[in-house]
Structure formats: C-alpha cells, structure tokens
KELUMSE-753342 format. One record per residue (C-alpha): residue number from 0; residue in one letter; x negated, y, z. Coordinates in Angstrom, 3 decimals. Each point is the difference from the previous one (the first is absolute). Layout:
REM KELUMSE-753342
i; aa; px; py; pz
NUM; A; X; Y; Z
...
REM end
This chain:
REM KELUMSE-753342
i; aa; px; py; pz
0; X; -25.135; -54.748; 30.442
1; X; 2.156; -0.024; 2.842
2; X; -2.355; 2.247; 2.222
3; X; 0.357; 2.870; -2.994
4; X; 3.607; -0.464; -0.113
5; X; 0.101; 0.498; 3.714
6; X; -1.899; 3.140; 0.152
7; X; 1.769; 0.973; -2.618
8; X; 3.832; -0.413; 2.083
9; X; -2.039; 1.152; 2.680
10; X; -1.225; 3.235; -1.346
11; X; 3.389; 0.935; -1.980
12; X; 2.062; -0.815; 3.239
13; X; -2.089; 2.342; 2.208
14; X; 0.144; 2.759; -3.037
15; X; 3.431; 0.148; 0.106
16; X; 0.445; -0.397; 4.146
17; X; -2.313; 3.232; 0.091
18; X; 2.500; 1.689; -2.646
19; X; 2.689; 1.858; 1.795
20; X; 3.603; 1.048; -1.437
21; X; -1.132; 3.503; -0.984
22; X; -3.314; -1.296; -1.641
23; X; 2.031; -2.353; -2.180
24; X; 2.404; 2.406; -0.894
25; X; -3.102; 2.550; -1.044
26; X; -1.379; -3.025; -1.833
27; X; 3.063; -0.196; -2.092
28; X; 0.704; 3.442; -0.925
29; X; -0.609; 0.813; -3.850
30; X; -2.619; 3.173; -0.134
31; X; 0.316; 0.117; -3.311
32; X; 3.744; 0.896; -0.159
33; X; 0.775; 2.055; 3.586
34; X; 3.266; 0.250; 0.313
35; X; -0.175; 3.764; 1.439
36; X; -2.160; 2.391; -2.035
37; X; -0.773; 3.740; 1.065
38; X; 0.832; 3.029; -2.256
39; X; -3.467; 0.652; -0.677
40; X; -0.702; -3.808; -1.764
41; X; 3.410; 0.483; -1.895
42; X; -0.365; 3.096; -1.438
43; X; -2.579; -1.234; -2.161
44; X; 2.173; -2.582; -2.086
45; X; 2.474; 2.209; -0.522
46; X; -1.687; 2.923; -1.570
47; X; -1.573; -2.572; -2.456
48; X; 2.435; -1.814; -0.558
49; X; 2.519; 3.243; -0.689
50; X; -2.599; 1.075; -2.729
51; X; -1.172; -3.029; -1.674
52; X; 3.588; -2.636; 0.263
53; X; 2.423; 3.052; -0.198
54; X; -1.999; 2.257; -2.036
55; X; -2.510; -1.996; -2.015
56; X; 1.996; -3.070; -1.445
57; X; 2.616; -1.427; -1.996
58; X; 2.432; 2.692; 0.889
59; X; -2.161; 2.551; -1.440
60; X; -1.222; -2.246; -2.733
61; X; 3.637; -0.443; -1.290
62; X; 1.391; 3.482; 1.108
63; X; -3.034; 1.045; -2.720
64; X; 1.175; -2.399; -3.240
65; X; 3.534; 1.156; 0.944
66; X; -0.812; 3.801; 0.157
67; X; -2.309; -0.482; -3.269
68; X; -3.241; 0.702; 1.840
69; X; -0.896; -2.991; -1.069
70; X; 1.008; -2.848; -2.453
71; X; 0.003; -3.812; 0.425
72; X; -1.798; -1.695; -1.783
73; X; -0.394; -3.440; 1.650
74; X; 2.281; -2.602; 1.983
75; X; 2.370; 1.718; 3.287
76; X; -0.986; 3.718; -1.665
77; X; 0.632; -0.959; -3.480
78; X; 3.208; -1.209; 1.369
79; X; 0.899; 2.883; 1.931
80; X; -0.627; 2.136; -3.515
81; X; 2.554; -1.995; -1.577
82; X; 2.196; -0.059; 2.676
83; X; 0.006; -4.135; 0.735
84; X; 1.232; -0.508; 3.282
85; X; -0.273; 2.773; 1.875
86; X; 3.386; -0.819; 1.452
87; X; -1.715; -2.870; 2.055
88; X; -0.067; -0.218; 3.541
89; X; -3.624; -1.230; 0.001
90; X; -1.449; 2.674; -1.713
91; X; -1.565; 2.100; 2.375
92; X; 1.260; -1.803; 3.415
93; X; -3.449; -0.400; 1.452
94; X; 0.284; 3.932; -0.047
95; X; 3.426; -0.216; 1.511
96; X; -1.835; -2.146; 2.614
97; X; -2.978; 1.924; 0.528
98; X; 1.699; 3.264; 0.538
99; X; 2.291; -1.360; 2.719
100; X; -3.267; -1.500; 1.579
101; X; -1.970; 2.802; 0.181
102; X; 3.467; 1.988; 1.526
103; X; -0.059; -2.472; 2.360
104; X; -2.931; 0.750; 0.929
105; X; 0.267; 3.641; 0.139
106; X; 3.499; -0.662; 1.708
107; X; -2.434; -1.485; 2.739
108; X; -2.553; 2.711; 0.206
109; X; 2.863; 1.889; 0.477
110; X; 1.173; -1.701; 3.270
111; X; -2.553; -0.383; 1.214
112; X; -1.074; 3.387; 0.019
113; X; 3.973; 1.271; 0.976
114; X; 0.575; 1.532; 3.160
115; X; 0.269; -3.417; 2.116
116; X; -2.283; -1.688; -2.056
117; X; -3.458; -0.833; 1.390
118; X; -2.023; 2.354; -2.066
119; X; 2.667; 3.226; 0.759
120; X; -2.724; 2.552; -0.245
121; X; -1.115; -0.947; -3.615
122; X; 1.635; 2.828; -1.734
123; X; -2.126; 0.129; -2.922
124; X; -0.119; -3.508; -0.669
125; X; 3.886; -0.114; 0.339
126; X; 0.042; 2.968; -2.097
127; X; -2.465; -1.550; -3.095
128; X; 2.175; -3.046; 0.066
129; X; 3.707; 1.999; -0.571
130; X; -2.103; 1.634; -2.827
131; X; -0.557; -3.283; -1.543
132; X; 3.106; -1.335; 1.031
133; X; 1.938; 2.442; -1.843
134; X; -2.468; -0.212; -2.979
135; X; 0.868; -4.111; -0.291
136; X; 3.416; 0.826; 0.515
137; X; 0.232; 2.035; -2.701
138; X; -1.607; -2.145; -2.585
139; X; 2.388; -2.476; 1.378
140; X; 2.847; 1.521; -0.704
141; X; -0.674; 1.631; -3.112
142; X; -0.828; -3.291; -1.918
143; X; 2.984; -1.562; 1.382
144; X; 2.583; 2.124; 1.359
145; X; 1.899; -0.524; 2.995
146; X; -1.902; -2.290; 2.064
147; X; -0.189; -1.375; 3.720
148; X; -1.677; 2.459; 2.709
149; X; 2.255; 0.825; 2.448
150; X; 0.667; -3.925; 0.762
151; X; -3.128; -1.208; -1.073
152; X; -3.137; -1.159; 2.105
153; X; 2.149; -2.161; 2.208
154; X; -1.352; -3.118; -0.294
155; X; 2.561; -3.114; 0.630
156; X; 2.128; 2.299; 1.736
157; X; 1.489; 1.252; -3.249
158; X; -1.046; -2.138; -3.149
159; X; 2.715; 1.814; -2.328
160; X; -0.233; 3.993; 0.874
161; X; 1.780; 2.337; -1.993
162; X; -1.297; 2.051; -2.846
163; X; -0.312; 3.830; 0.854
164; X; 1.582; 2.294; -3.072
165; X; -3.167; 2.084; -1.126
166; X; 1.832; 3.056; 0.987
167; X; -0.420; -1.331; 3.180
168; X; -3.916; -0.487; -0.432
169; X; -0.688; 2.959; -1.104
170; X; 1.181; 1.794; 3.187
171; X; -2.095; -2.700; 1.992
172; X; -3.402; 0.875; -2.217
173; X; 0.345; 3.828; 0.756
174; X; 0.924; -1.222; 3.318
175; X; -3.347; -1.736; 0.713
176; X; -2.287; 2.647; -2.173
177; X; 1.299; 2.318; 2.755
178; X; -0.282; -1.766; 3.013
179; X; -3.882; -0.692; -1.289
180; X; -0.678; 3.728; -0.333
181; X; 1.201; 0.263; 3.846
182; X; -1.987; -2.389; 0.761
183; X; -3.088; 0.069; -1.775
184; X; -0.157; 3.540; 1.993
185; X; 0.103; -1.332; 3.424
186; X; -3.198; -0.586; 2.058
187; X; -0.609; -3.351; -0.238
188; X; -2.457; -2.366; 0.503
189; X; -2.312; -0.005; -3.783
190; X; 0.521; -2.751; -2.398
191; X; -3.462; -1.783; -0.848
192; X; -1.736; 0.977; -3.281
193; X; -0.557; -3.619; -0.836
194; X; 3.659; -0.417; 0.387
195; X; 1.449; 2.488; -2.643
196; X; -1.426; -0.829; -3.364
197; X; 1.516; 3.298; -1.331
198; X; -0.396; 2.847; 2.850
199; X; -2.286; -1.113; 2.102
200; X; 1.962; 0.562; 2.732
201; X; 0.476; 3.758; -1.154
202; X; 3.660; 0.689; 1.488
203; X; 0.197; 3.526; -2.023
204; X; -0.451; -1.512; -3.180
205; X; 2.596; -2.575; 0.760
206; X; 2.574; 2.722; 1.097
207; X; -0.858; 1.405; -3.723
208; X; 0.670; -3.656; -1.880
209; X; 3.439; 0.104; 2.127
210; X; 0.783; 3.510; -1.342
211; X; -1.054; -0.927; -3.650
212; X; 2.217; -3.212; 0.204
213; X; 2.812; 2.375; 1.298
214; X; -0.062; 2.033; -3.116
215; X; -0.551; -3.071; -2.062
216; X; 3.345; -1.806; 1.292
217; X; 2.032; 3.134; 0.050
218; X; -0.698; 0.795; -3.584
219; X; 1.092; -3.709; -0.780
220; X; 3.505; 1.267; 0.843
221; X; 0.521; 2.629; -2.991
222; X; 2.725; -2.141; -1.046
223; X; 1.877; -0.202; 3.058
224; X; -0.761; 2.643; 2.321
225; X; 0.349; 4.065; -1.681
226; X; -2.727; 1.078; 2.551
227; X; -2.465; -2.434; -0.415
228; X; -2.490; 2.291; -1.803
229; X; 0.108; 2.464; 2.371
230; X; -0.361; -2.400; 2.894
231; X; -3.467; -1.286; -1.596
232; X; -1.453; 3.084; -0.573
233; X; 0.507; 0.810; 3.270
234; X; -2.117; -3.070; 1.099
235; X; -2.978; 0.945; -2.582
236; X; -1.469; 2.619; 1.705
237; X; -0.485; -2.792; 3.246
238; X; -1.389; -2.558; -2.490
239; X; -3.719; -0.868; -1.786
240; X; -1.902; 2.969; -0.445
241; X; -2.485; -1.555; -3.033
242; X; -1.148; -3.068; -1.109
243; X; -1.903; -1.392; 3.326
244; X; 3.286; -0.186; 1.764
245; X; 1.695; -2.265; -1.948
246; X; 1.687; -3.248; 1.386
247; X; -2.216; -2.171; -1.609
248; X; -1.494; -3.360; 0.729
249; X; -3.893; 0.064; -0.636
250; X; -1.452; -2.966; 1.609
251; X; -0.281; -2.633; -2.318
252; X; -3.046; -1.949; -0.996
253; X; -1.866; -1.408; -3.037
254; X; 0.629; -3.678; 1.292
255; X; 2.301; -2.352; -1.475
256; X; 2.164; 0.077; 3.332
257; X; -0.639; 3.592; 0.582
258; X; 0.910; 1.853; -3.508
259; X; 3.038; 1.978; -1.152
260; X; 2.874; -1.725; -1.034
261; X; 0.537; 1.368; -3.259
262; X; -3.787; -0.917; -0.933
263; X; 0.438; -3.391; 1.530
264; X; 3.643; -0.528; -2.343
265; X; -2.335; 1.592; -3.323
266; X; -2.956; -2.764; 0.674
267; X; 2.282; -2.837; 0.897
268; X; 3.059; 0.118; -2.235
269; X; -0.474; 2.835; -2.895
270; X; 3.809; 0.868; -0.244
271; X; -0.279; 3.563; -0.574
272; X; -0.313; 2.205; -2.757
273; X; 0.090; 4.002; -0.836
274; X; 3.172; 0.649; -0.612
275; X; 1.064; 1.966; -3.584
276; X; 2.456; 1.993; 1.972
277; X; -2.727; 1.392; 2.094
278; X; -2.443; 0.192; -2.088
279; X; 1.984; 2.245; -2.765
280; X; 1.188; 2.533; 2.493
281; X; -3.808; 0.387; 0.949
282; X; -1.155; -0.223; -3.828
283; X; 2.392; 2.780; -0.581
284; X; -1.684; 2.489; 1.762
285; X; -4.015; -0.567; -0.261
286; X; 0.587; -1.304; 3.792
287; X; -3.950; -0.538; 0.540
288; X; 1.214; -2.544; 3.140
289; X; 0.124; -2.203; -2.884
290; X; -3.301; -0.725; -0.144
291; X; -0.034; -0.856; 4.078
292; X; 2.790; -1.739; -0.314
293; X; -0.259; -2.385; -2.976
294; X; -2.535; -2.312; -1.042
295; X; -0.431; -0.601; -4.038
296; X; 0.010; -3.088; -2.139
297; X; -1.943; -0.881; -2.808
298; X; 2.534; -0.114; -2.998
299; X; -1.962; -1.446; -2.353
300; X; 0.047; -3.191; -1.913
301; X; -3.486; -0.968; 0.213
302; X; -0.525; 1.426; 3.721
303; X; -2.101; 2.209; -1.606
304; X; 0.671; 2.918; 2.775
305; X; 2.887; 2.303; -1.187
306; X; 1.065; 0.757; 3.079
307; X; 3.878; 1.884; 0.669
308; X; 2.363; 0.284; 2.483
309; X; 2.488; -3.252; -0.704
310; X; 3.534; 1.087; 2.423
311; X; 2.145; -2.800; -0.152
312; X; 3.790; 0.723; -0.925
313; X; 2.725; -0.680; 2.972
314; X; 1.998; -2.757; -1.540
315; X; -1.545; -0.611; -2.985
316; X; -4.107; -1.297; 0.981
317; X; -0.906; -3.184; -0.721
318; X; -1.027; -2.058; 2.950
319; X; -3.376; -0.480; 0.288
320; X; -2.963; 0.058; 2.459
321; X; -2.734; 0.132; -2.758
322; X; -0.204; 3.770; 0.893
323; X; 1.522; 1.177; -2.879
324; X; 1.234; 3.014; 1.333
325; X; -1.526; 2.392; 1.819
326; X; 0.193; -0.014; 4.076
327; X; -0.206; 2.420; 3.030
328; X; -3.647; 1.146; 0.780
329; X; 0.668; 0.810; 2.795
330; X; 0.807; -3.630; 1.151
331; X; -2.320; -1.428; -1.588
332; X; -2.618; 1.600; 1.548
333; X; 2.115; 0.450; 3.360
334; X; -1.396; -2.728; 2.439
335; X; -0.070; 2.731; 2.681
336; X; 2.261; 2.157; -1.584
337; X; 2.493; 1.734; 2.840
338; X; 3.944; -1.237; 0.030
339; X; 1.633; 3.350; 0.460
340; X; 2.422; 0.066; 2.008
341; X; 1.308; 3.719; -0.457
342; X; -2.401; 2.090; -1.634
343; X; -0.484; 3.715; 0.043
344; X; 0.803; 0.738; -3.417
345; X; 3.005; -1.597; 0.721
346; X; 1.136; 2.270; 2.276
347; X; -0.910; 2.922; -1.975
348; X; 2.748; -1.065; -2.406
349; X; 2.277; -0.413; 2.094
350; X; -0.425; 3.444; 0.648
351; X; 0.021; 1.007; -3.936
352; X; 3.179; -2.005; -0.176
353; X; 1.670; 1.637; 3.154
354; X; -0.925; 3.102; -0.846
355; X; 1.374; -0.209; -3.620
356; X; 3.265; -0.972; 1.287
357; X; 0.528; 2.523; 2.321
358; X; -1.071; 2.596; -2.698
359; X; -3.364; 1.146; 1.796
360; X; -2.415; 1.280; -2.680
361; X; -3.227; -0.898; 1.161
362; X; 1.069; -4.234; -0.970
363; X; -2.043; 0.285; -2.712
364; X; -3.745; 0.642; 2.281
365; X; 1.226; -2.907; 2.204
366; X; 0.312; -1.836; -3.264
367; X; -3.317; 1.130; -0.679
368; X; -1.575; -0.811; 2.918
369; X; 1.614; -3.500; 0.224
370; X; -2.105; -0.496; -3.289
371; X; -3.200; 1.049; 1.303
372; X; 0.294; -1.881; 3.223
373; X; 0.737; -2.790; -2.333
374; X; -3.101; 0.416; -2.270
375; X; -2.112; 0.149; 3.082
376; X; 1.440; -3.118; 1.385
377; X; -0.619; -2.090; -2.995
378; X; -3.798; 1.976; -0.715
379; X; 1.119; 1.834; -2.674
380; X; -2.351; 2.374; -1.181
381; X; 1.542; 1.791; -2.430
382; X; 1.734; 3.192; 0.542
383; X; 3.872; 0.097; 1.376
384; X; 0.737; 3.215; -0.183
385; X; -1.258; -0.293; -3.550
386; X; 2.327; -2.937; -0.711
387; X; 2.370; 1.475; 2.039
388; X; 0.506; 3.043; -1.823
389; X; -1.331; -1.057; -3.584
390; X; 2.736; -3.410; 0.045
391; X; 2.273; -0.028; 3.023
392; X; 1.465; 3.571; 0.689
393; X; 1.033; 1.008; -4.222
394; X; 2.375; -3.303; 0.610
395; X; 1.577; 1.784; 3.022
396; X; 3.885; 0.849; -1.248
397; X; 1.322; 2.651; 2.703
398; X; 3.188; -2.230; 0.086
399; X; -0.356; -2.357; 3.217
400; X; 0.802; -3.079; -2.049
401; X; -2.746; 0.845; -1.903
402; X; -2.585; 0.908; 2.812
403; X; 1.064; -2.617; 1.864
404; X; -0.974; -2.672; -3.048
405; X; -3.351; 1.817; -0.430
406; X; -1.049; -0.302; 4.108
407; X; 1.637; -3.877; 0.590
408; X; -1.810; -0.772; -3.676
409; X; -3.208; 1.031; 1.619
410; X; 0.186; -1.531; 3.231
411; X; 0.763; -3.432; -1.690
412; X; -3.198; 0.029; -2.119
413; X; -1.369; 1.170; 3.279
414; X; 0.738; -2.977; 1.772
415; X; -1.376; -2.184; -2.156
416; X; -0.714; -2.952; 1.328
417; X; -0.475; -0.771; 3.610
418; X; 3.152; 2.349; 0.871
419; X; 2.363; -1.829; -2.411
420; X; 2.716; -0.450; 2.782
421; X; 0.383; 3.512; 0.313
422; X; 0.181; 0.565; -3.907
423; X; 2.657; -2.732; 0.257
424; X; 2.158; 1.967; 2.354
425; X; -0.240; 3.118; -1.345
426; X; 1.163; -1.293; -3.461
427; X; 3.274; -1.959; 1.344
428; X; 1.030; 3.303; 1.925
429; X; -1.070; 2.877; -3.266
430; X; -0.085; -2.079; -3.125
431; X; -3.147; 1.207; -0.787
432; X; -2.332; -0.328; -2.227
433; X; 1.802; -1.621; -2.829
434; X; -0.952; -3.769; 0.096
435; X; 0.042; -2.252; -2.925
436; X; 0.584; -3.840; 0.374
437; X; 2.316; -0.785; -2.971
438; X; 1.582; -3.094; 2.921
439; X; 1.406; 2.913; 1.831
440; X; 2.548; 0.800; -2.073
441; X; 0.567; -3.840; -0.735
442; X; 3.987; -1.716; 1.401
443; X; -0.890; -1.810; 2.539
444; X; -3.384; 1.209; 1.279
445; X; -1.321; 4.130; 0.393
446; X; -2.041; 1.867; 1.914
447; X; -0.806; -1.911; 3.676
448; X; 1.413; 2.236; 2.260
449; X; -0.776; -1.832; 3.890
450; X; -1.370; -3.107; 0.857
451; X; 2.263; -3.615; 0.374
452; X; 0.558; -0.882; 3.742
453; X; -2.640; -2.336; 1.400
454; X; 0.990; -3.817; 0.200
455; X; 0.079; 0.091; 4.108
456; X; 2.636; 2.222; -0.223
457; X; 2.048; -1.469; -3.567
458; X; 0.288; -2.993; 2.295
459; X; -0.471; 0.067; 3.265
460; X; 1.636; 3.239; 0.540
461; X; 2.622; 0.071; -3.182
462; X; 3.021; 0.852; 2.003
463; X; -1.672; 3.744; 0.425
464; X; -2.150; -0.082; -3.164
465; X; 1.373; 2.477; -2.489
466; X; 1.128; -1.092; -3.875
467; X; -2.427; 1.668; -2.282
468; X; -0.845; 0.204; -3.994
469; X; -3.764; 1.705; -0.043
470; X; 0.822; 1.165; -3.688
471; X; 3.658; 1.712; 1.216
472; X; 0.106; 1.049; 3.914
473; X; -2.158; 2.969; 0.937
474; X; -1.183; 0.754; 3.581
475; X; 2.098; 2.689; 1.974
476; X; -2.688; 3.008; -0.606
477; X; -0.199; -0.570; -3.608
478; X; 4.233; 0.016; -0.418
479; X; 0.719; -3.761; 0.703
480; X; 2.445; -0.778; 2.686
481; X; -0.085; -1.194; 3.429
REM end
C-alpha cells in the first residue's frame, strides 16, 4: 500500500515539475467560452437570434392579440386580450434582455470590424451587422419608446445610461441603413455562406434589405415628418425586386430544438386563436386566403364532422384550449415555416401607400401587385388579379382617407401571422383597420399602445426610466410625446 501511494506522489510530482507556466495556463483556459471570438463565428448568433428572439416570439405573439390578428384564448394571451397586466414590468423583459444582448453583440461585430479594429477590412460583415443593428433597434424602440443606445453597451462603466428620445433613434437607424449600403459596396473580403443564414453571403441582396428597411422606417414617420412618403418611395426602387429577395429567415428544422417559434408556442402552450376581427374583414370579401390561413372545427354536438370556420371574438372568447375555435394553418403546419423579417409584399405597399399620398395614380397596381406577391408567398393559387379587381378595387373611394383604409386594410390581413409586429405598428401610427375589443374603450384599460419597461431598468436604472401608462402614452411616431 505504501509502494502505490509512492508511485503515485511520485508520478503526480514529476507531472507537474514537467508542466511549465504557459502549459498550465493553456490547461486552464475554458474552450468552450473564448473570451475573443472572430466576426465570422459571431455573425451566426446574431442573424438567428434577430429572426427567431426578435422576430419570432412573445413580442410578436402579443403585438398579434393586441392588433386582433389573433385572440387569446389561454393563460398570458388570454390575459393580454383582456388587458390584465400588461402594465407589468415582467411582461416581456426577457425580450427587453435579449434585444440588448444580441446589440451587444452586433455593437461588437461592429468594433471589431471599425477602422482600428482587428478585422478593418471586413466591410461586408460590418455592413450586414449595421443592417441588423438598425433592424433590432427599431423593434426596440418601437415597443418601448425612448430607450438607451447612445449610452448603452458599457458594461460597469455606466450601469444607469440615459434613455435616447426616439426622435433621436430614428436619425441613428437611417444613420446605420446608410452607412451599410456604403459599405456593403466596398471590396471586401466575402462573408462565409455557412455564416449568413439569410444571404448567403450575397452582399447585393443585403444592400436591397437595407434599402427596403429604409422605406419601411421612413414611412413609419407619416405622423411626424410631411415628407416621409416621398422619402420611402424614393428608397423602393433600391429595395426587393420579388419574392426571393425578401429578408427572411429560412433555416429552421423539423426537430424539437430546431423548429419555428410560433409552431413550437402552438404545440407547447395553445394560446392562440383566429381572431373575429380578422376573420370578418376577410369573410367580407370571399378572401380565398381564408382557406390557407384558417383551419376549421367540427361544430357539432356529437363530433359528427360539421366542420366551419370558429374565429374567436377579441374580448369576448371563452378561454379554452379544447380547440374550440378555429386556429392559424399556417402555424400549425409551420415547423419550417420562414420568420419574415421584411417581406416583399411588404414593400410593395409601402409603395401603394406612398404613392396614394403623394397623389400618384398608378397606387392602385402597386396595391395590386402587393396582393399577388402576397398570394404567391403564402401558395395561393387562386387568381389575384381576379380578387383584386372582382373584391378589392370597387371598395377603392378616390378620397385618400378612403384609399388609404382600403391599402393598410389589406396589408394587415396580409400580414397575418408571422409579421404581426409590423401589423402592430402600422395600426398605432394609421388607426387602421377598425379593431374591435369591447376592453378598449373600457376606464381604466384600452387599446395597448407600447410595451412596459423591463424590470432591469424599473429598478436598477429608475432614476432614467420613463413614467408610462401602456393604455394612455403613445410612442413619439404614433403622436405620443417625448
């Protein structure tokens, strides 16, 4: 026994006198968490997690029961429906986290690829990354208003930064869609096609997502800024050409760790429902994306197979996940479905709208072709010139009010459901289409018009943290206050 414990000491003392400084201080370096990381290995993360955190979950999911897209019918949702605590800080603060963590991280593609960073010469990576950077800024900053940017991302050097006025924002989102254009157009050394889940490393069809998102945030500004129609038509003509070039996230997989978010939230909770709202404005016009949209329910007593479409009413549905009501088809068969990010047909309306409100006459075969790109995108089959001209173009008025309702009406059933955040924002800034939760118009509550302050900020940072009612303070752009 002593002999083994001898060798034993013997062998472990001349292991570690043959183990120099260095080697030790290899030996205790963590490879699984490097504390440098090149451009190439972060770019990556935050692509996916741009589309599937920021694009693909519980903003989105409430942004649609608040915007009548959808109605809750079960637990947070069914909540959010009737308005029960939306005012809470918790509500969505893992979003509020998540989008300052993938900024972070885009804050440190960016430096690293600036002009005395160590990867200088990686235009188009720097330029993919202000892309995305202004796309989470955005979404930031329309949920919750003014928020910190400018003194953000400092780390313990500033643990309270000030919250940037979305005036302010704004300027800094145009600001980085243009420097990405420059960019994206020097020569530069080519970003890996295993590294952009989107592009593929294709810089030109970057450059057109940053001139799409141009047009998309300038058109936000109707409210606030008299040119802002003009200045997004003007980016249009830079921006998608068809389908195939939309920003769109297409690389999910049919695993349980691997599917899309919205499919994943369907199989695991069941808090969704068709909304009345939606379903009516569709209904109204023989919309055949009904049947692509909507599954049906068997309504009868006996399950006997009467099957109908079952829309549950905003306010009013019973709460349930017995699948009582009818629910969106194309979630439920979505476990690879796409999380669009901007779309095509998005960016045709923009152009119907812009056009309309500077009086240009051809707004109503941009409307039209927003519609077909929209059919195609969801597989419609159908005709949409047929239910273009046959439902949509006798409800044009020739007053702008009235054009205006028919092309925002249109590009809100259009967005149905994976581009709900969108929807959201272009409701708070027209007022359009009418929506009907009776809780609205209730003392007390109304519509949700941003999202409550995350609780790092309510109180570690409540010094800087604006006072706000969800149900009474708008956002700047939609004719809040500052």
């Amino acid at each position: 026994m002593k002999y083994k414990l001898l060798c034993i000491t013997s062998t472990v003392l001349f292991l570690f006198a043959g183990c120099s400084e260095s080697t030790m201080d290899d030996v205790n370096k963590e490879l699984n968490d490097p504390l440098d990381v090149s451009v190439k290995n972060i770019l990556p993360s935050v692509i996916l997690q741009s589309a599937f955190e920021t694009t693909g979950t519980d903003i989105a999911w409430y942004a649609s029961v608040y915007v009548e897209h959808s109605t809750g019918t079960y637990n947070q949702l069914y909540n959010a429906d009737r308005r029960i605590g939306q005012n809470a800080a918790t509500l969505l603060t893992n979003n509020w986290n998540s989008l300052y963590e993938v900024l972070n991280s885009l804050k440190i593609i960016l430096d690293k690829t600036s002009a005395s960073g160590p990867e200088s010469d990686f235009y188009s990576a720097r330029g993919v990354a202000q892309v995305l950077t202004a796309y989470n800024l955005a979404v930031l900053t329309d949920g919750w208003g003014s928020v910190p940017y400018s003194e953000a991302f400092l780390g313990l050097k500033n643990m309270k930064p000030k919250f940037d006025k979305q005036s302010f924002l704004y300027v800094k989102i145009q600001e980085l869609l243009d420097s990405a254009i420059v960019n994206l157009a020097k020569n530069s050394r080519a970003i890996d096609a295993i590294s952009d889940y989107i592009y593929k490393g294709n810089v030109l069809l970057w450059t057109k997502a940053a001139w799409s998102l141009k047009a998309r945030y300038y058109m936000r500004l109707t409210n606030v800024d008299p040119q802002a129609a003009q200045k997004a038509l003007d980016c249009v003509a830079n921006g998608f050409a068809d389908n195939s070039e939309s920003l769109i996230f297409n690389s999910y997989e049919a695993t349980s760790v691997g599917e899309n978010p919205w499919f994943q939230f369907l199989n695991d909770r069941f808090y969704l429902s068709v909304s009345k709202t939606l379903y009516d404005l569709m209904d109204a016009t023989a919309d055949p994306r009904i049947a692509y949209y909507f599954d049906v329910v068997d309504t009868s007593a006996d399950y006997s197979g009467k099957y109908a479409y079952v829309p549950a009413e905003s306010g009013n549905a019973e709460q349930s996940i017995n699948g009582i009501y009818s629910i969106s088809l194309i979630t439920e068969y979505g476990q690879t479905a796409p999380t669009p990010m901007m779309t095509y047909h998005e960016l045709k309306f923009i152009e119907a709208e812009a056009k309309r409100r500077l009086g240009i006459a051809t707004f109503d075969s941009s409307l039209m072709q927003a519609i077909a790109a929209n059919f195609s995108f969801h597989g419609v089959t159908e005709s949409p010139s047929d239910f273009y001209n046959q439902s949509v173009k006798p409800l044009l008025t020739g007053t702008l009010e009235g054009d205006l309702n028919v092309i925002i009406t249109q590009k809100y059933i259009a967005f149905y459901e994976h581009e709900a955040i969108e929807a959201y924002n272009d409701y708070r800034r027209t007022g359009i289409p009418k929506l009907n939760n009776r809780i609205n118009s209730m003392a007390g509550y109304g519509f949700v018009n941003r999202f409550p302050y995350g609780v790092s900020e309510t109180t570690a940072n409540i010094e800087n943290t604006p006072k706000i009612d969800v149900y009474k303070d708008k956002v700047w752009w939609a004719g809040g206050t500052e």
